[in-house]
N, C-alpha and C positions, 0 to 999 in steps of 0.2 A: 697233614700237609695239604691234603685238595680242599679240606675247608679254607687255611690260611690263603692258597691260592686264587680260590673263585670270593673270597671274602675281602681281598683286598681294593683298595678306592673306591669304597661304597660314598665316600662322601655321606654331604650334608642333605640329604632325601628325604622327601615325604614318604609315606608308607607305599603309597602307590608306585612311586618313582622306584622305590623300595624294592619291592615285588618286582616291578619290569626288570630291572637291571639285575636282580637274583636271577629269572627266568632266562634271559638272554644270556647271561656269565654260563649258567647250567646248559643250556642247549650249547653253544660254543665249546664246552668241555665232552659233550658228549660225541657231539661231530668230530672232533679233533683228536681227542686221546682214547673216548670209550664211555660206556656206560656207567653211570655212580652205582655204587650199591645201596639198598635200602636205608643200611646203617647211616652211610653217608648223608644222603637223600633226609634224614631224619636230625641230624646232626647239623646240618648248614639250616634245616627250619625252625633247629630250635637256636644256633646263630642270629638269625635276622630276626628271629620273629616272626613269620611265616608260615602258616597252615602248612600240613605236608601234603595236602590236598592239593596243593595252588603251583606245589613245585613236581609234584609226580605227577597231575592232573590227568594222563590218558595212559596210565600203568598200575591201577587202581585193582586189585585182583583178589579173591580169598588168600592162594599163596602172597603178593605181596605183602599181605593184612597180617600176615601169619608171620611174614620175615620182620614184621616192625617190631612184632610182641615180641620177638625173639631177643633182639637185638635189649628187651627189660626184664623180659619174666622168664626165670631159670626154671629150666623143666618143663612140667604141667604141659604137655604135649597135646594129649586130650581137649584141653583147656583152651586153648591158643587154636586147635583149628577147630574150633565149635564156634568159639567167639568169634574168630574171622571170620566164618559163613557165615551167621548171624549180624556180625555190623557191614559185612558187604551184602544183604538182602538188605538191612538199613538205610543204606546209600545210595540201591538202587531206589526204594522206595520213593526217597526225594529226589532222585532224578525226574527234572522234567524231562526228557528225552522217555523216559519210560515210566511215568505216573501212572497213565493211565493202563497197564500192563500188571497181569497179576499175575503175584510171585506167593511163592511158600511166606508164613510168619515168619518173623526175625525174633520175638520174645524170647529171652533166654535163664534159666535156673543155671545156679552155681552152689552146689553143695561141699561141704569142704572144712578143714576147721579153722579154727583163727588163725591168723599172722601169715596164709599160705598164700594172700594175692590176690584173693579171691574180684574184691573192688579194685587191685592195683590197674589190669591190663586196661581194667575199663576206663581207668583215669585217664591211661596213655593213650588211649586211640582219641579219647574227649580229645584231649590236650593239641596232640597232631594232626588234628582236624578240625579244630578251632568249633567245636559243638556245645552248646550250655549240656553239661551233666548237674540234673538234680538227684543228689544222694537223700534219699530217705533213710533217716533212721527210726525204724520201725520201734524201737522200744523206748521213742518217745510219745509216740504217736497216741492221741485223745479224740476224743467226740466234738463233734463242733457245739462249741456253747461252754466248754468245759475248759477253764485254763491252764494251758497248755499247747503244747505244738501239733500243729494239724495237717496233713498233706498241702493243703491250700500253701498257709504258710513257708511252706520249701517253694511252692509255685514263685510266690511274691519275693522272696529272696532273690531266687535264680530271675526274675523279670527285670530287678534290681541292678540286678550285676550284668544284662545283658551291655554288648558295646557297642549301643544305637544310641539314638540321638532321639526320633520320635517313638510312641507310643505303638503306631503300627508297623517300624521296625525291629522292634523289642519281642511284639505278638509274634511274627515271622519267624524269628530266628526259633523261640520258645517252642515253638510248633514243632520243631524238627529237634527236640533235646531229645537226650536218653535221661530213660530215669530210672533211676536204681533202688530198690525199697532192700536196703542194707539190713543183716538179723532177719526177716523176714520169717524167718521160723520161729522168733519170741511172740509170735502177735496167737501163738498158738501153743506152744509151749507154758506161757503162765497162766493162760486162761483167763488175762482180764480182756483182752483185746472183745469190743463190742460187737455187734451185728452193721452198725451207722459207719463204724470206720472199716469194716471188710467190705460193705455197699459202695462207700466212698474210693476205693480201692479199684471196684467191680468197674464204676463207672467211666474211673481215670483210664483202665485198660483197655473198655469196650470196644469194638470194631471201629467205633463211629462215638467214641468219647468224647467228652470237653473236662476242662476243668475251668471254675469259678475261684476267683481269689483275690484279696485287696490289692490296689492299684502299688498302695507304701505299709509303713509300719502305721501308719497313723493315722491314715484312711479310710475309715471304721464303713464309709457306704460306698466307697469309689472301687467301686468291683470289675473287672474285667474278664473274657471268657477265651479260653485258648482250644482250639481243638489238638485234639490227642493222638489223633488218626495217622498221621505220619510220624510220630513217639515211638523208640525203640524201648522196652521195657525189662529190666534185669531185677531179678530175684535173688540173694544169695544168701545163705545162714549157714548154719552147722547140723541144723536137722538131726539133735543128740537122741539119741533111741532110734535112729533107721534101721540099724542094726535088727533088731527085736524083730520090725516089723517084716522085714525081708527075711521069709521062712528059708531055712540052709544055705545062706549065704554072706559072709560077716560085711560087714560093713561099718565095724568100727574103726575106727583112724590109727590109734594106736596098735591095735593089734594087728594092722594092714603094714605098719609099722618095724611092730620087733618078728613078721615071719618074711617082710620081704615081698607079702602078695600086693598086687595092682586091688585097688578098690573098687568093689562092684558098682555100675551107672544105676542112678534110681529112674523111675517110671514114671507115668500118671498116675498107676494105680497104686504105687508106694505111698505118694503126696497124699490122695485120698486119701488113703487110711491113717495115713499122720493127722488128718482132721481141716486139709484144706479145703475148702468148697469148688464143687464140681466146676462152676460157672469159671473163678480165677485158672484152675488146674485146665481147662480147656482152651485157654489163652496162653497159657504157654507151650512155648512150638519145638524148644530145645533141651536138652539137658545136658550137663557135663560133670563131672567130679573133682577136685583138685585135691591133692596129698598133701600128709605132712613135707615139709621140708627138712631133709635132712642134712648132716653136720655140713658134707658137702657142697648141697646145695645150698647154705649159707654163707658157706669160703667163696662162693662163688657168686653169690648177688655182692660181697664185702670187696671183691675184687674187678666189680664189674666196671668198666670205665664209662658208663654213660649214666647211670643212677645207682651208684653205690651208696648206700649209708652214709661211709666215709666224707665224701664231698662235700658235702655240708660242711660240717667241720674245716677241712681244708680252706673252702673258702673262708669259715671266719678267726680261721689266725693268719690266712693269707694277707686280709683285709689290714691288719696290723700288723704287717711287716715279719711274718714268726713261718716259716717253711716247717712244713708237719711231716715226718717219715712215719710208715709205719711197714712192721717188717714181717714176709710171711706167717712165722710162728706167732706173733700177735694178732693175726688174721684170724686163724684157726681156731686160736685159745678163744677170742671174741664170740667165732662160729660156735665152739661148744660148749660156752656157757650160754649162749642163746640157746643152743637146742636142749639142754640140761633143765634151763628155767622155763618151756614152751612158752617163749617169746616170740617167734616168728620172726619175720621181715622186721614188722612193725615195732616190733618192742625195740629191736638193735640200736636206734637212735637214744631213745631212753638209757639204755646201759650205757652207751657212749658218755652221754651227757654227764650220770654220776663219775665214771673213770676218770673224766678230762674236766669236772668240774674247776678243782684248784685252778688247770692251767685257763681257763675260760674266764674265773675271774682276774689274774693277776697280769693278762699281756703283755709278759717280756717282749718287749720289739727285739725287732733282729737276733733273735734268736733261733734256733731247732731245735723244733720239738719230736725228740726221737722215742717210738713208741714202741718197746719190745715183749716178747713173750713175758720177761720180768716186771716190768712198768704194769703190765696189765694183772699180773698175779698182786701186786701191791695195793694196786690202788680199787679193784673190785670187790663186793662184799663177800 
């Protein structure tokens, strides 16, 4: 209802027009009736299309950082307030008001297993803060000279997609990405990962890094150089055998799992002896751990109203006329064949997809589509 209310006669606006009249509606609402909540706050910027930066601009806090994750990522409590500290040392970093002021590193490790979230929060903070995130996927990653995908090449993607018009505001914005080197534990785990690409690594995170990289796909000498220096940096993998390495204390997932215990935080001196190099392991500033999800906490990202699985879907038999119910006990059933198949978050859409394929190709308009514990035992493998 306060989005419908402060959303109404936006009119025909330019973005800027956009923005002012978002800011004034919000300030007007807050003088008059009260304070938005986060959720809110989060909700009318992702309405307009508006940084949530631009609409919360001087309420900007670890706790607020931490109420936004909340409002996506179920659980992972640990998680959520490591991250906060970390992309709020981020944010002050680029603060000009306080550039020149030194603060603790913001670089942050995420250990964890698959499907638990691990790159999701980081997505969301990108996302609500209008930040280029470069995702590295580290177990594609080659030597330069060698064909194949190269850190450089995520640079020049992400420089791509910036939403500038010149060259030197494209550098700008790039300067201030988070970059995320996703699996980051395979580049040591299979043991091809080279010396050239952990240097290359070494240099993107240095204090006082840059990185080199083509201007386009097809600009074989039009190089350009970004500094690194205000770049927040995220690490995350699944770090299989920490367990082992961590003398008396399990740190395996599942077994952290079927007893019930909270998961041990790993160290510097864990990474060490996992085989990462001193130099990388001393640039990171944070670490945190994230759990399995369990049956629960999958009913409950399934049930979430602001990035559920579901929505997705919703919207596209909405789009053609077809209203989609789906009913608690088909929720649950969803939750526990996801956590039966360790599917995670990530895989839920995938299941969806085979369950609701029929109805995806054949678009009965004006229809409902009613989804129940039975529908889903029928049509799942």
């Amino acid at each position: 209802k306060v989005i419908k209310l402060l959303a109404q006669s936006t009119g025909d606006f330019t973005r800027d027009e956009l923005k002012k009249a978002a800011l004034n509606r919000i300030a007007e609402w807050n003088e008059c009736i009260g304070p938005l909540e986060v959720e809110q706050y989060a909700a009318l910027s992702k309405y307009w299309d508006i940084p949530l930066s631009e609409t919360i601009k001087d309420k900007i806090t670890p706790t607020m950082i931490y109420d936004l994750l909340d409002c996506f990522v179920i659980g992972q409590d640990d998680y959520k307030r490591q991250l906060a500290i970390s992309f709020y040392l981020y944010l002050l970093k680029n603060d000009e008001s306080s550039r020149l002021l030194d603060f603790p590193g913001c670089n942050l490790l995420v250990c964890g297993p698959s499907g638990s979230g691990k790159t999701f929060g980081i997505q969301t903070l990108a996302r609500h803060f209008d930040i280029p995130l470069i995702l590295v996927h580290c177990n594609t990653l080659v030597e330069e000279g060698i064909v194949g995908t190269r850190i450089s090449d995520y640079f020049t993607s992400a420089f791509i997609g910036c939403k500038a018009e010149s060259d030197e505001e494209k550098l700008k914005m790039l300067s201030q990405a988070v970059v995320c080197f996703d699996e980051f534990d395979k580049l040591f785990e299979t043991g091809y990962c080279s010396e050239s690409v952990l240097n290359e690594i070494l240099s993107c995170i240095d204090d006082n890094g840059e990185m080199r990289f083509r201007k386009g796909y097809y600009h074989a000498t039009d190089q350009l150089t970004v500094s690194t220096k205000n770049m927040m940096f995220v690490f995350t993998g699944v770090f299989q055998g920490m367990d082992k390495i961590r003398s008396g204390e399990s740190m395996g997932f599942r077994n952290g799992t079927k007893t019930g215990r909270p998961m041990a935080k790993i160290g510097s001196d864990d990474l060490l002896k996992f085989g990462i190099k001193t130099e990388i392991v001393g640039r990171i500033h944070n670490y945190t751990t994230v759990e399995p999800l369990s049956v629960n906490d999958l009913f409950n990202v399934l049930n979430s109203s602001m990035d559920s699985p579901l929505n997705s879907f919703r919207n596209y038999f909405h789009v053609n006329d077809i209203e989609t119910l789906v009913s608690e006990e088909a929720k649950m059933l969803l939750a526990q064949k996801a956590y039966e198949k360790q599917l995670g978050v990530r895989g839920i859409k995938g299941l969806l997809t085979t369950i609701l394929g029929e109805e995806m190709f054949n678009l009965d308009a004006d229809q409902k589509l009613e989804i129940d514990r039975e529908y889903i035992e029928q049509h799942i493998n």
